[in-house]
Structure formats: structure tokens, C-alpha cells
C-alpha positions as a Markdown table, in Angstrom:
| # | Residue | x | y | z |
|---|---|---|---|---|
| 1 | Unk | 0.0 | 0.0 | 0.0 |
| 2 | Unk | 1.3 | 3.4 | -1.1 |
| 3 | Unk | 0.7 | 6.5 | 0.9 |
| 4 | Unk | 0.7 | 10.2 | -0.5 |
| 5 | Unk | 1.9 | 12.9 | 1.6 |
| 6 | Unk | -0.6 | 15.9 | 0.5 |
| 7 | Unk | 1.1 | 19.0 | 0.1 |
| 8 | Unk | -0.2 | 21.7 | 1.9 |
| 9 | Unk | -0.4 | 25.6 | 1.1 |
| 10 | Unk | 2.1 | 26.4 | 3.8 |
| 11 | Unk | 4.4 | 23.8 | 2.8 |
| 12 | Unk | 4.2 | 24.6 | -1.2 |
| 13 | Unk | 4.2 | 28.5 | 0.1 |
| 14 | Unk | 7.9 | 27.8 | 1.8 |
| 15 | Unk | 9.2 | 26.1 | -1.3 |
| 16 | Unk | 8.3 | 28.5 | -3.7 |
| 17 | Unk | 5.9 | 26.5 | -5.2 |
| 18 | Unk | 2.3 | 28.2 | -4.9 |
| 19 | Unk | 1.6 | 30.9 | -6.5 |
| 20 | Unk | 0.2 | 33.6 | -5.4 |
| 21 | Unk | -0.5 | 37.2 | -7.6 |
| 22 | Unk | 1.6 | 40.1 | -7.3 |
| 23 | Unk | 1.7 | 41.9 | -3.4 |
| 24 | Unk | 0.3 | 38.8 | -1.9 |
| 25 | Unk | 1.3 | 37.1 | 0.6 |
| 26 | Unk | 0.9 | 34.0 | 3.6 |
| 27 | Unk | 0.9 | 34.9 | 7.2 |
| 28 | Unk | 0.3 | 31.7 | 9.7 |
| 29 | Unk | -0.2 | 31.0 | 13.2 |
| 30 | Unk | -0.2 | 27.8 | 14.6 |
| 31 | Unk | -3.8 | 27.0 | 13.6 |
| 32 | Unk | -4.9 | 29.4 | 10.7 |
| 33 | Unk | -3.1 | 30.4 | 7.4 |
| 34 | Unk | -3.9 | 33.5 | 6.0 |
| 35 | Unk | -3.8 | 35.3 | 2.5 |
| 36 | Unk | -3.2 | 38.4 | 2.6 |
| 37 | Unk | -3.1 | 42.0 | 0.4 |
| 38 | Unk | 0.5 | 44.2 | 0.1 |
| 39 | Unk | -1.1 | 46.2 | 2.3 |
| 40 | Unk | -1.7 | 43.1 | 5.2 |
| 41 | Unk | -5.3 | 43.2 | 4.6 |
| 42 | Unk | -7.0 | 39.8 | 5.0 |
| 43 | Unk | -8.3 | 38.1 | 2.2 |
| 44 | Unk | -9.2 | 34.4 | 3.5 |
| 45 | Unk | -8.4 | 32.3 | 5.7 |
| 46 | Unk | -7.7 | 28.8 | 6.1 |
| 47 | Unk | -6.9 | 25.9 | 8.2 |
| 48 | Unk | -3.2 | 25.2 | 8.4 |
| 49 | Unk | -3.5 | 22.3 | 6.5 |
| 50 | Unk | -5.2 | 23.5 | 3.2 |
| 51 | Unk | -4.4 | 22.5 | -0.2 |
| 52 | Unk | -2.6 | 24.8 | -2.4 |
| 53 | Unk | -5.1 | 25.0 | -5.2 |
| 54 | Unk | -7.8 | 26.4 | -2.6 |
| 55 | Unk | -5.7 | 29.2 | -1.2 |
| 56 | Unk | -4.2 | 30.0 | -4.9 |
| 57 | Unk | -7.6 | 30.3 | -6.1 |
| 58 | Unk | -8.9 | 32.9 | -3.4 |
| 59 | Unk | -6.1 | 34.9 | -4.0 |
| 60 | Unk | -6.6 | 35.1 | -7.6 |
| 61 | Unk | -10.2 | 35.9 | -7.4 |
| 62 | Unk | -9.6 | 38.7 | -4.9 |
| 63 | Unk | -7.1 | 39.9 | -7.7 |
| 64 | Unk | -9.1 | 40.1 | -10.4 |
| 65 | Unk | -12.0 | 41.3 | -8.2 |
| 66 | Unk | -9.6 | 44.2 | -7.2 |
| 67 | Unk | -6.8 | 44.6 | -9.6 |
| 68 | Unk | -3.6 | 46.5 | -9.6 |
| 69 | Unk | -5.0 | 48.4 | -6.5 |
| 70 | Unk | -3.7 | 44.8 | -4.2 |
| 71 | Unk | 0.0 | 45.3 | -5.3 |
């Protein structure tokens, strides 16, 4: 039996590896991870053990739902 070890947002975050648009950014605790604006405003937040494509895709949308005005 094979296991897969799931990558999470704050893992793929530290390793370069999740995108994340111009001016954002990832602030954690020991329980939450949050995306957040240039500016430190909150976007959404998540469980520490989110998947990438989840927190990548809220950032995005707040992008395009803002624009340049997040960088």
C-alpha cells in the first residue's frame, strides 16, 4: 500500500511553489493560514492544512476582483 503525503499551502508556500498574484502574501499562526493583500489586509483564511489550489484560487479571485490596487 502506497501513501501520498498531501502537500499543503504552507508547505508549497515555503518552497516557492504556490503561486500567489503580485503583493500577496501568507501569514500563519499555529492554527490558521492567511492570505493576505501588500497592504496586510485579510483576504481568506484557512486551516493550516489547506491545499494549495484552494488558497491560490482565493487569492486570484480577490485579484481580479480588485486589480492593480492589491499590489
Amino acid at each position: 500500500m502506497t501513501t501520498r503525503l498531501r502537500l499543503t499551502a504552507l508547505a508549497a508556500y515555503r518552497a516557492g511553489k504556490l503561486y500567489l498574484p503580485p503583493g500577496y502574501h501568507i501569514q500563519s499562526d499555529a492554527d490558521l493560514l492567511m492570505v493576505c493583500r501588500a497592504d496586510d489586509s485579510m483576504v481568506a483564511a484557512f486551516v493550516v492544512g489547506a491545499a494549495p489550489s484552494e488558497v491560490s484560487r482565493e487569492a486570484e479571485e480577490d485579484y481580479r476582483a480588485t486589480g492593480e490596487a492589491a499590489s
